[in-house]
C-alpha positions as CSV (number, residue, x, y, z in Angstrom):
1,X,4.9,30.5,14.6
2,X,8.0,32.2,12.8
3,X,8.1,30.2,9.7
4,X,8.3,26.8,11.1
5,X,10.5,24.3,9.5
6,X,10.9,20.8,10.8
7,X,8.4,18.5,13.0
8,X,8.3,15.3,15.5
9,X,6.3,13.7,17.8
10,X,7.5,13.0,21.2
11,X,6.1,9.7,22.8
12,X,3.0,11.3,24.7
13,X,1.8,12.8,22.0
14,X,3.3,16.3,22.3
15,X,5.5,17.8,18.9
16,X,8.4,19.4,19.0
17,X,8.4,22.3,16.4
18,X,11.5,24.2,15.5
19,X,11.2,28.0,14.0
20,X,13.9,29.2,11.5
21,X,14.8,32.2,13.2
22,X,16.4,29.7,16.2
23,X,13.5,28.9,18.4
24,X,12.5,25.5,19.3
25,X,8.6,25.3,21.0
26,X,6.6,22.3,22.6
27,X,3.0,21.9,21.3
28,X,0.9,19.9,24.2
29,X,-2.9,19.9,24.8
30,X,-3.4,22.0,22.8
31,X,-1.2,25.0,23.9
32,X,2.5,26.0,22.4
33,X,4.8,26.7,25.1
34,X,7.7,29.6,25.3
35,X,10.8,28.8,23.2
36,X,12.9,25.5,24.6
37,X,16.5,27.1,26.3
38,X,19.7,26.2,25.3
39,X,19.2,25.8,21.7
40,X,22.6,26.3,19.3
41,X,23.2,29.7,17.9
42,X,22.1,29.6,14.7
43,X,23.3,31.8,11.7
44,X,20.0,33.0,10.2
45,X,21.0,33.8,6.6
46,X,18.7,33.2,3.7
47,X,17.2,29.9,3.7
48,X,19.1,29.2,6.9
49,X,18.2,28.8,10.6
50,X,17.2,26.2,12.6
51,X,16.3,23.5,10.4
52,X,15.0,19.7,11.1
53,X,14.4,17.9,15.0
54,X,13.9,14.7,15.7
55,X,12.9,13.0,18.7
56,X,15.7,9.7,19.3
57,X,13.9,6.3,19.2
58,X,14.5,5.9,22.6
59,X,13.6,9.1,24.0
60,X,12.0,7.7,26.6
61,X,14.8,6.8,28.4
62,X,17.7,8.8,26.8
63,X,15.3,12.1,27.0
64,X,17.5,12.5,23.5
65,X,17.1,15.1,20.2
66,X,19.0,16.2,17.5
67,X,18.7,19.4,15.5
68,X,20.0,20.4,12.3
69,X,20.9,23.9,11.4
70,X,22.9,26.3,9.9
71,X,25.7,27.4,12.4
72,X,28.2,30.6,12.0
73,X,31.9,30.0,11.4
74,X,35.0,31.1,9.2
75,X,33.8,32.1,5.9
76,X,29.9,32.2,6.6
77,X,27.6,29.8,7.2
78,X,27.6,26.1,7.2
79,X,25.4,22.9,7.9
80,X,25.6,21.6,11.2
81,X,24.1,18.8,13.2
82,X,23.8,18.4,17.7
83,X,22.0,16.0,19.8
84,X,21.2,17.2,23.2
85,X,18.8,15.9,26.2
86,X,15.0,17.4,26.2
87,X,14.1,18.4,29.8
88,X,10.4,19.2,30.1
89,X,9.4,21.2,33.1
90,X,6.0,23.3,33.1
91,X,7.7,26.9,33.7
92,X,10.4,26.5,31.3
93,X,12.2,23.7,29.3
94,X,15.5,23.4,28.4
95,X,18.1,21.7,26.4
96,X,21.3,20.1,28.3
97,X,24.2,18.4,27.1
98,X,24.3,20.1,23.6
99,X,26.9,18.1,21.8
100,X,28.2,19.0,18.2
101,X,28.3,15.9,16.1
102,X,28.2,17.5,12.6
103,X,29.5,20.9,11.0
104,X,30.1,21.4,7.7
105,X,34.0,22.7,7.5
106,X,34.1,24.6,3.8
107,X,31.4,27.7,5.6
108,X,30.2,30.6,2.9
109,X,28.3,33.3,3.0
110,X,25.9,31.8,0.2
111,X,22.5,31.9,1.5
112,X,20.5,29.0,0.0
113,X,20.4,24.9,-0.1
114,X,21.4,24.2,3.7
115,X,18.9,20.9,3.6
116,X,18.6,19.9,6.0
117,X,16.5,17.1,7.4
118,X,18.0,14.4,9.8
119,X,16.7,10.2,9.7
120,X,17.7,7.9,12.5
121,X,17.6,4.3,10.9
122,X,16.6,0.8,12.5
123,X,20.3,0.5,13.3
124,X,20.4,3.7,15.2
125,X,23.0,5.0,13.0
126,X,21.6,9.0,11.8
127,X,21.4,9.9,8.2
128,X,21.4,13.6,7.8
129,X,21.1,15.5,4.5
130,X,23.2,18.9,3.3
131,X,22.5,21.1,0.2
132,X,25.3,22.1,-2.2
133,X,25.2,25.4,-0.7
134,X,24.3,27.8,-4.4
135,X,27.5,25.6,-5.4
136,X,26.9,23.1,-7.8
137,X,30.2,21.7,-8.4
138,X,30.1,20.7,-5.0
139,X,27.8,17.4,-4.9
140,X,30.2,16.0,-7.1
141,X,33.2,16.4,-4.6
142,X,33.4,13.3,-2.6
143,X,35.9,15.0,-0.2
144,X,33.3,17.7,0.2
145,X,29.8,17.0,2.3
146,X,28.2,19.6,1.0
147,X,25.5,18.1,-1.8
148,X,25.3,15.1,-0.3
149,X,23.7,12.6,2.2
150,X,25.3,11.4,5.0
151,X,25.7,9.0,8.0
152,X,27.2,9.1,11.2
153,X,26.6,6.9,14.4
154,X,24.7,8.8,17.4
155,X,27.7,9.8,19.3
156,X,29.0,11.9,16.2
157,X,31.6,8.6,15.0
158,X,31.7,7.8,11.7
159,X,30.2,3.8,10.9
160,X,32.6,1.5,10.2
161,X,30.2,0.4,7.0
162,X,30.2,4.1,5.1
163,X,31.1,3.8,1.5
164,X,34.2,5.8,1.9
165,X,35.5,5.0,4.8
166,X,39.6,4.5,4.4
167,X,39.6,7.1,1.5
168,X,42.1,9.5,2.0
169,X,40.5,11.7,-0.9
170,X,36.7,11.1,0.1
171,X,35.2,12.2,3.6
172,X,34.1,9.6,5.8
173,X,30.4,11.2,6.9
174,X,29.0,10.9,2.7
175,X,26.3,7.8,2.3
176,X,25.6,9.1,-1.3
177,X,26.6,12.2,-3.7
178,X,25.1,14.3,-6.3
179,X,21.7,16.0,-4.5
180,X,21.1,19.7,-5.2
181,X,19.0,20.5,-2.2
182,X,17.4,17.5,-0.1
183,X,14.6,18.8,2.4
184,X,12.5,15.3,2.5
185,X,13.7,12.2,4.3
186,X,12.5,9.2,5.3
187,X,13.4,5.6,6.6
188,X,10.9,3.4,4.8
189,X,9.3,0.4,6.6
190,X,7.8,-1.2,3.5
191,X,11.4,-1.4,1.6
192,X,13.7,-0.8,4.7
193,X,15.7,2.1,3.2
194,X,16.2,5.8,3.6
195,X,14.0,7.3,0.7
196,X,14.6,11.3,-0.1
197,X,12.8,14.4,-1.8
198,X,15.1,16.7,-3.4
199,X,15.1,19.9,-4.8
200,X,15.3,20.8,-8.3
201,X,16.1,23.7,-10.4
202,X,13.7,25.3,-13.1
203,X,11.8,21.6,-13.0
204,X,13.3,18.5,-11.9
205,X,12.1,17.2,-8.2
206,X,12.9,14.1,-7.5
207,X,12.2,10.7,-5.1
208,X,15.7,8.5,-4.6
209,X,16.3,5.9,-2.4
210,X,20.1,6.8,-2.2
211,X,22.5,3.8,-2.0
212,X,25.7,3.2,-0.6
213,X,28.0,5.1,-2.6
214,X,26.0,6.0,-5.1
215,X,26.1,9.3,-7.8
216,X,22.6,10.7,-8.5
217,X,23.6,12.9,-10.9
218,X,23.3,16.7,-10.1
219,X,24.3,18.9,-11.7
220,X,25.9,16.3,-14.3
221,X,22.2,15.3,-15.3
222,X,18.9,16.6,-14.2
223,X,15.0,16.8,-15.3
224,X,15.3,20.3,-14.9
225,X,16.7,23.2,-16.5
226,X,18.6,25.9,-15.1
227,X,16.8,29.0,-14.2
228,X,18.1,30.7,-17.3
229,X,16.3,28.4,-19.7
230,X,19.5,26.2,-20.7
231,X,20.0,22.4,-20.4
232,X,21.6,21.2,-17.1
233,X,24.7,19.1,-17.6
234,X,24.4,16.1,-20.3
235,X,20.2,16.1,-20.3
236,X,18.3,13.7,-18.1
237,X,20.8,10.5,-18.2
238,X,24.4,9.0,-18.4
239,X,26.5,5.9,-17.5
240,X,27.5,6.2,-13.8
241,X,24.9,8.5,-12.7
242,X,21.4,7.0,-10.9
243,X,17.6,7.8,-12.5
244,X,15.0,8.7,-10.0
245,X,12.7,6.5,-9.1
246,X,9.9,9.6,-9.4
247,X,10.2,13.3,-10.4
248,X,8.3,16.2,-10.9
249,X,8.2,18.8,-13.9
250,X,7.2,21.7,-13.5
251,X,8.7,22.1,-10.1
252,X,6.4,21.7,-7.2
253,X,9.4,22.5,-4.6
254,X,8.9,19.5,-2.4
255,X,10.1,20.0,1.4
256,X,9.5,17.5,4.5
257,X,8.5,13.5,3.6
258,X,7.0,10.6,5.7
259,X,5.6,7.5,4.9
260,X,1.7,6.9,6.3
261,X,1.7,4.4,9.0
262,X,-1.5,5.2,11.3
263,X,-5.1,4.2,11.2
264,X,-7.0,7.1,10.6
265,X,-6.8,7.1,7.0
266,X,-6.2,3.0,6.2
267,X,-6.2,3.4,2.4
268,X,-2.9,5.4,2.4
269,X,-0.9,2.9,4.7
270,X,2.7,2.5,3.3
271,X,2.2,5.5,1.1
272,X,4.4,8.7,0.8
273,X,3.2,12.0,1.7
274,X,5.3,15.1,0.5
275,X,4.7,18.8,1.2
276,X,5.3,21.0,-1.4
277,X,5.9,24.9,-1.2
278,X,5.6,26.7,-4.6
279,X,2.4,24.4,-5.3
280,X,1.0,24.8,-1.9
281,X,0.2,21.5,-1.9
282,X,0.3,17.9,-0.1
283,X,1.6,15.1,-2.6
284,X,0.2,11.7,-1.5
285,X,2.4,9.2,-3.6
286,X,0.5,5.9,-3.6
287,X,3.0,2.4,-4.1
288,X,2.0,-1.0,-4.4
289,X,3.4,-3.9,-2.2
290,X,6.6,-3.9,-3.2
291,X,7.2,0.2,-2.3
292,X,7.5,1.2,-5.8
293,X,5.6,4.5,-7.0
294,X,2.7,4.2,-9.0
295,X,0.8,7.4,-9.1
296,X,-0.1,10.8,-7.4
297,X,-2.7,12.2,-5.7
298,X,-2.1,16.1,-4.9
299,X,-4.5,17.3,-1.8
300,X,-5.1,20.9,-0.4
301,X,-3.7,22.6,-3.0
302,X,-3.4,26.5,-2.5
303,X,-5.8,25.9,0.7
304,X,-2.7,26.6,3.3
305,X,-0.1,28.0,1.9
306,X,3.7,26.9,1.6
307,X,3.7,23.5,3.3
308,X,7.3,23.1,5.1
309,X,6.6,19.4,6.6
310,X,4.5,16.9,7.0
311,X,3.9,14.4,10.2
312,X,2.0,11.6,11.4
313,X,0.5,11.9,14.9
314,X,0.1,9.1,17.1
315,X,-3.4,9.1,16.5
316,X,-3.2,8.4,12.6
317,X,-3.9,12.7,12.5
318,X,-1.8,14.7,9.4
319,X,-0.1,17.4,10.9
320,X,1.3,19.7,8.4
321,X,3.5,23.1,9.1
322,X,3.1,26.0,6.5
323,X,6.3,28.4,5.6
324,X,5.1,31.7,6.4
325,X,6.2,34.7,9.0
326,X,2.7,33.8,10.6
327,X,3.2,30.0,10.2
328,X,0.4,27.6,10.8
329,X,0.1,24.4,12.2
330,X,-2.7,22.5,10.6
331,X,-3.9,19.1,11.6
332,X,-5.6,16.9,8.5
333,X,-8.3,14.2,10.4
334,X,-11.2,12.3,8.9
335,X,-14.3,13.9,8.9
336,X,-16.7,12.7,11.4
């Protein structure tokens, strides 16, 4: 695998992995097939490519995916979001009915902090996550998706419910504002809520279960520093701007999130589990009943590599994905 990026299960069992460099493969019994057809273009510039896939709730029926990526346009490069019908054949399988529901309009040529993973919710509505694109000024620019999360309905329509919805200076799509660079994302069982792990400059990570609305801060207040040494924004608080519920400093880069609901490993139930890249590690964060955070336990560091994503199999299994130009697929079980 071509540095793989973003994981799901499909019903049976088998994962749909996507690659960076635009290819999207089928891992069943225990063999990867050839690269799914009719996959978006994608624009592969720096950390961009195809990004996150999920598998729709009721892909059983609806045969139903989406993909995040970053897509070519006027200007660059820019954020964009499809859903499209899975159709699994033994030759050869292909995607139909590729529809467009999301693309970031304000494209550059800047080659970092695309996001991107994608969340559908109980309520079938689709929470997607963009970077502020190397521009930090943009996550505080409601009218501006870009550093942000957002929410649209399946079909690409904008909920009726969003935040900013009437705003003639806001855009419709934005749940929450003020993210540097989300790549984790989760909808929680335990506190029914999306719950995200974001990127961080020089130090800085953070959890957030992002509200409605809601300003969390970057690059007006941080944990981190820039990469230069010097103090982001007004320090680490100020009125108007949300805390993080957890954070990390030093940085360990943290990338794809999921919540432990299986019954291999029974003692982790309702907890997070976080890959990280620059620490090589997987960051099991343990909560009590309630959902709230209440300590770490880092596993496998510097025994993979860059860990891109994290997944849990139908079987309780941890299958983890590792960022490299000969990318790995490595599946976590209890020991016999």
């Amino acid at each position: 695998l071509e540095h793989p990026w973003g994981i799901d299960f499909l019903p049976d069992g088998a994962a749909l992995i996507t690659e960076r460099p635009g290819r999207l493969r089928i891992f069943a019994n225990g063999t990867l097939s050839e690269p799914v057809a009719g996959v978006p273009e994608v624009a592969v510039l720096g950390q961009g490519g195809l990004l996150d896939v999920l598998a729709a709730s009721d892909f059983e029926t609806s045969e139903m995916i989406f993909l995040t990526f970053s897509e070519a346009g006027s200007g660059g490069a820019g954020t964009a979001v499809a859903s499209a019908r899975l159709m699994r054949e033994d030759d050869a399988s292909r995607l139909e009915d590729v529809t467009r529901l999301f693309s970031l309009e304000l494209k550059t040529r800047v080659g970092r902090h695309f996001g991107s993973r994608i969340v559908e919710a109980p309520d079938g509505t689709l929470f997607f996550t963009i970077g502020d694109r190397g521009q930090m000024e943009r996550a505080q620019d409601i009218a501006d998706p870009a550093g942000s999360v957002l929410r649209i309905n399946r079909d690409g329509s904008i909920p009726p419910d969003n935040p900013f919805v009437g705003r003639e200076d806001a855009a419709p799509e934005i749940w929450s504002i003020g993210h540097r660079n989300i790549q984790g994302a989760v909808f929680d069982p335990v506190t029914k809520a999306l719950w995200t792990a974001e990127h961080g400059a020089r130090g800085g990570d953070e959890v957030n279960r992002p509200e409605a609305g809601k300003n969390y801060g970057w690059p007006v207040i941080a944990y981190g520093r820039h990469y230069s040494g010097l103090r982001i924004g007004r320090g680490t608080q100020a009125p108007g701007y949300e805390q993080p519920l957890y954070y990390w400093d030093p940085s360990i880069a943290p990338s794809g999130m999921t919540v432990y609901e299986g019954s291999m490993f029974p003692e982790w139930q309702g907890d997070f589990l976080v890959a990280a890249l620059k620490f090589e590690l997987l960051a099991r964060l343990e909560r009590d009943g309630t959902g709230q955070i209440t300590r770490e336990d880092r596993l496998f560091e510097g025994a993979f590599g860059r860990l891109r994503d994290v997944e849990v199999a139908p079987d309780g299994a941890v299958w983890l994905l590792t960022d490299a130009s000969d990318g790995k697929i490595i599946r976590v079980s209890r020991a016999k």
